[in-house]
C-alpha positions in Angstrom: -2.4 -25.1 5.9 -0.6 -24.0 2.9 -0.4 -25.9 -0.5 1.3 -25.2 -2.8 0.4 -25.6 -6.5 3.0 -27.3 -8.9 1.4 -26.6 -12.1 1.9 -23.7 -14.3 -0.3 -22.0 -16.2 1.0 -21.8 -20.1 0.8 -18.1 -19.9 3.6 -18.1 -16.8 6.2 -19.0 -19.6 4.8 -17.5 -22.9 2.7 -14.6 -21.9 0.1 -13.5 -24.3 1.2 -10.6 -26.8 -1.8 -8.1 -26.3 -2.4 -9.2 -22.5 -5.6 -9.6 -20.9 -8.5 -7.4 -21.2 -10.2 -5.3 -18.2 -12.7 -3.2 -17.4 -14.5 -2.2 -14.1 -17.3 -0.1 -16.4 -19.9 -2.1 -14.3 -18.6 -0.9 -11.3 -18.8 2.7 -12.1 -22.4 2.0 -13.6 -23.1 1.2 -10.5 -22.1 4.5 -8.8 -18.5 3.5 -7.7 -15.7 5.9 -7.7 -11.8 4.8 -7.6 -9.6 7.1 -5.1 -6.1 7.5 -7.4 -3.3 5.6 -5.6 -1.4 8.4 -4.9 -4.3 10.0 -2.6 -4.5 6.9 -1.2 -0.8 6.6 0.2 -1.1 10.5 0.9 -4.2 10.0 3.2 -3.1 6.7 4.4 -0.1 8.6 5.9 -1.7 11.7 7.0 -4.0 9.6 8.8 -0.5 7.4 10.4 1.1 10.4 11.4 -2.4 11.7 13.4 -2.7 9.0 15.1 1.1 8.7 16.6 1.9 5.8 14.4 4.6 7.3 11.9 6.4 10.6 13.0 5.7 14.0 11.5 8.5 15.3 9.8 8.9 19.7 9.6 9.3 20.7 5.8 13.0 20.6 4.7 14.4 18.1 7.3 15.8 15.4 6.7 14.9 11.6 7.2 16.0 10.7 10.3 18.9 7.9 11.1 16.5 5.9 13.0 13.5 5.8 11.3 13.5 2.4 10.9 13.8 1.5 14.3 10.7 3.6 15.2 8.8 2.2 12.0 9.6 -1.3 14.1 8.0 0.1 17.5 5.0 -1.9 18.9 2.2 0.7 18.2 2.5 0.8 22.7 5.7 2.0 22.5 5.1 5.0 19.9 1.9 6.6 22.2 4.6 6.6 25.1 7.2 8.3 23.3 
């Protein structure tokens, strides 16, 4: 079930001048290290195209027309192709 709420917070309309404040210190006390998002999307791709599920495109080509349409395959579909 989904509720929704109907009250706004004062900072919706009149957000505050310096913002809000935040730090993951702890977290990288604690041994943690952040991946950049960047290498994220980069492996998160690399890892899409090895496995079949986006296509590999050669250096220099273009996108091609139906990209979209093979985005939209059922992950069946893509292994058959």
């Amino acid at each position: 079930m989904f509720v929704w709420c109907v009250y706004r917070c004062k900072d919706e309309v009149n957000p505050p001048v310096k913002g809000y404040k935040f730090t993951n210190q702890r977290l990288k006390d604690l041994g943690m290290e952040f991946v950049p998002v960047l290498q994220s999307i980069y492996e998160t791709v690399k890892s899409l195209q090895e496995k079949g599920m986006l296509p590999v495109l050669p250096p220099g080509d273009d996108i091609p027309d139906n990209l979209h349409e093979q985005l939209m395959m059922k992950p069946a579909q893509l292994l058959r192709n």
